[in-house]
Residue, then its C-alpha position, 0 to 999 in steps of 0.5 A: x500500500x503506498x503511503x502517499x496522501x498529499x503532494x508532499x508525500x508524493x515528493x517523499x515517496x518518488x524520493x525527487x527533490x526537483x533540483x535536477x534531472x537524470x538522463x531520459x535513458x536513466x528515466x526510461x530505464x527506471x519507468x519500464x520496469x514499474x510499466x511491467x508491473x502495473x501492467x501485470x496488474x491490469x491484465x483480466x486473463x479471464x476476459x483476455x483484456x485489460x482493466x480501464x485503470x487502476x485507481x487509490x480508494x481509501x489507501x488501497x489499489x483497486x482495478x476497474x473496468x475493461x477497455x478494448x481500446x486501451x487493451x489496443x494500445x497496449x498490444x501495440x505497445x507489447x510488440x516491441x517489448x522482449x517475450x518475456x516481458x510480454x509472458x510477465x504481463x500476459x502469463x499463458x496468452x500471446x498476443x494473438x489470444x488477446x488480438x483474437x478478443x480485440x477481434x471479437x470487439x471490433x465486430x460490434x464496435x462502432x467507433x472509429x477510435x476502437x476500431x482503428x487501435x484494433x486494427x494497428x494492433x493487428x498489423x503490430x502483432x502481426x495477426x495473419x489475416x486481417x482482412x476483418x480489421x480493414x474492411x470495418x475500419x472503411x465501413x466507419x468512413x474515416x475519410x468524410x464522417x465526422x469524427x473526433x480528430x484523434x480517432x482520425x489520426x489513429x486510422x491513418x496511423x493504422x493504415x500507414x504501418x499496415x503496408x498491405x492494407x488495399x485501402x491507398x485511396x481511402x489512405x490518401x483522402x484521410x490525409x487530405x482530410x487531416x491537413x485540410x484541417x489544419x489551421x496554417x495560422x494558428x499551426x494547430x489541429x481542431x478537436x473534430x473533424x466535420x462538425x465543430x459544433x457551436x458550443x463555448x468549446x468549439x474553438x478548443x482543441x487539446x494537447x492528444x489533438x495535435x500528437x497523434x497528427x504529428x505521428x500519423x502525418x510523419x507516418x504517412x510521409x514516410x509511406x507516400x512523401x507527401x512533403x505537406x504532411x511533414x510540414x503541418x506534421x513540423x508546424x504544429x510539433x513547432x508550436x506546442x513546443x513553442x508554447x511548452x511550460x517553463x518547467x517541461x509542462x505540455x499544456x492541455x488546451x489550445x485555441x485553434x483559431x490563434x494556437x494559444x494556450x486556454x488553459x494549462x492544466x491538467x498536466x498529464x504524466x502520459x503526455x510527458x513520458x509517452x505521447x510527446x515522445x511518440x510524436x516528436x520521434x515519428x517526426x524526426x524518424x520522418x526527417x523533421x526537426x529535433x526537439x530533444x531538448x523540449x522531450x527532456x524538459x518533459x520528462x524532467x517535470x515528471x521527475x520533479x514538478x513545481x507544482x508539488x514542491x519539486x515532488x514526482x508523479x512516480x510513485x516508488x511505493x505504489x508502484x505507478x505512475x500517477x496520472x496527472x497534476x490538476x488544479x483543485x477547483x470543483x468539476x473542471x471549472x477553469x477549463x469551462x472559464x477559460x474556453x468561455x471567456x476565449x469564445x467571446x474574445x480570443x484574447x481574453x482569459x479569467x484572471x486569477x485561476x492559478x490563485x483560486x484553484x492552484x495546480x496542487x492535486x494529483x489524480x491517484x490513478x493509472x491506466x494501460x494505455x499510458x504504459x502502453x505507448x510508453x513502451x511503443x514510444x521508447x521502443x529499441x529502434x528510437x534514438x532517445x534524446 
């Protein structure tokens, strides 16, 4: 049981005084084994899936829920690791048992997030034939429905590693789709592809709105050299970085119409250690610009974030990575302020919210998908910064 109970603890506990940094191969090396075991922990071998999170109620673990889409990625994330780490996590079943369930999955599945993560973790573990993953993946119509921006960016990512998919035309109208999205002003992608919508939120997209494109474009540049991927893939890869926290921060939320940050927090721990990593190799595996100095900033506030006093979201008692720093402020209220004031004018902020609702709380729980683009992200064939 792990003796945290406040951010001060977390601090106590991960053993980080926030003065420095180690290397990312010395904190990466550090992560993977923590990964395994949690892990460990949120297979469910009876349902061949894994949990939707492990979550601290009362000083206690307790898994809940199942995910097909993070047991997806997850997979993708298993087929770089050794076999003995995958016989670690999985005990008696392979990666095709566990495809086999994801199969099952995508059958009933209408979503085109689930459905694409099934079909790259397919192709990733190298399921025979997938000719079931490709033909409901175009069923879904990634190429002109509406869709949230992320799952449309998992498509093409699907599409792209998957090399023997005979879906080039629809490949190409998907990239088309993505960067005719792409705002050229602001260098940042929207949160819906289709139907924004009219809402206060309509001009908000977030930090998962603008990785996944960049590694799903550098991907497909990679596969058909369409120069223009890579330049919105480089453009919005430029901007975020630009906009990065002082201290390694990945912000949340970006205003599509200028590029600028809404509203910082939270942070998550998956978009420093994983998910900026994933999207900034892709890019520079592509042949885009280096940002390594911005990955290590990342993965130094994971190491020692200010707003716990220099404390850790690495949590050596418990034995997970915890899942974010929030601000403490009752249900999402700053976000809700923020992209308000924004819609009105685009200059426009609430003052005053990093005083009244501080940047102090720590959401005391983990999920595999987390881990599992942590290990796709760091996988062996990736020069680390």
């Amino acid at each position: 049981m792990s003796n945290v109970g406040s951010a001060v603890g977390v601090a106590a506990s991960a053993g980080a005084t926030g003065k420095s940094a180690p290397g990312a191969a010395e904190l990466i090396s550090r992560l993977r084994p923590i990964a395994i075991r949690s892990l460990r922990r949120m297979y469910a071998p009876q349902e061949k899936l894994f949990v939707f999170r492990l979550r601290r109620q009362s000083g206690v673990i307790v898994r809940q829920g199942l995910s097909p889409r993070y047991t997806a990625i997850t997979l993708i994330g298993l087929a770089e690791a050794d076999d003995s780490v995958r016989a670690s996590i999985l005990g008696e079943h392979g990666l095709h048992d566990v495809c086999e369930r994801l199969k099952q999955e995508a059958g009933r599945s209408q979503n085109l997030g689930d459905v694409a993560l099934i079909t790259w973790a397919a192709q990733a573990v190298g399921y025979p034939d997938r000719r079931w993953a490709w033909q409901k993946l175009m069923s879904l119509r990634p190429h002109d429905a509406a869709h949230p921006t992320v799952e449309a960016a998992w498509a093409l990512a699907a599409l792209c590693v998957d090399r023997e998919a005979p879906c080039a035309r629809q490949r190409e109208q998907l990239a088309q789709r993505l960067l005719g999205s792409f705002s050229r002003r602001a260098h940042v992608f929207p949160h819906v592809l289709g139907d924004p919508g009219k809402g206060l939120r309509a001009h908000v997209a977030c930090f998962a709105d603008q990785v996944y494109p960049i590694h799903a474009l550098s991907h497909y540049f990679m596969l058909a050299g369409e120069r223009a991927a890579l330049q919105a893939a480089e453009a919005c890869a430029g901007q975020i970085c630009r906009l990065q926290g002082d201290a390694g921060q990945w912000w949340w939320h970006y205003d599509y119409r200028t590029g600028d940050v809404v509203e910082g927090y939270p942070v998550y721990a998956i978009h420093q250690d994983a998910m900026a990593p994933m999207a900034l190799f892709a890019l520079r595996q592509a042949g885009g610009a280096d940002f390594s100095k911005e990955l290590e900033k990342g993965l130094a506030w994971l190491e020692g974030c200010p707003e716990l006093g220099g404390g850790s979201l690495i949590d050596v008692d418990a034995d997970l990575v915890w899942r974010k720093v929030a601000r403490r402020e009752p249900a999402k209220l700053s976000r809700a302020l923020q992209a308000g004031a924004s819609r009105l004018h685009s200059a426009l902020r609430v003052p005053g919210t990093d005083v009244a609702f501080p940047a102090t709380a720590v959401d005391y729980e983990d999920r595999p998908y987390h881990l599992g683009w942590l290990f796709y992200a760091w996988r062996e064939n990736h020069r680390q910064p």
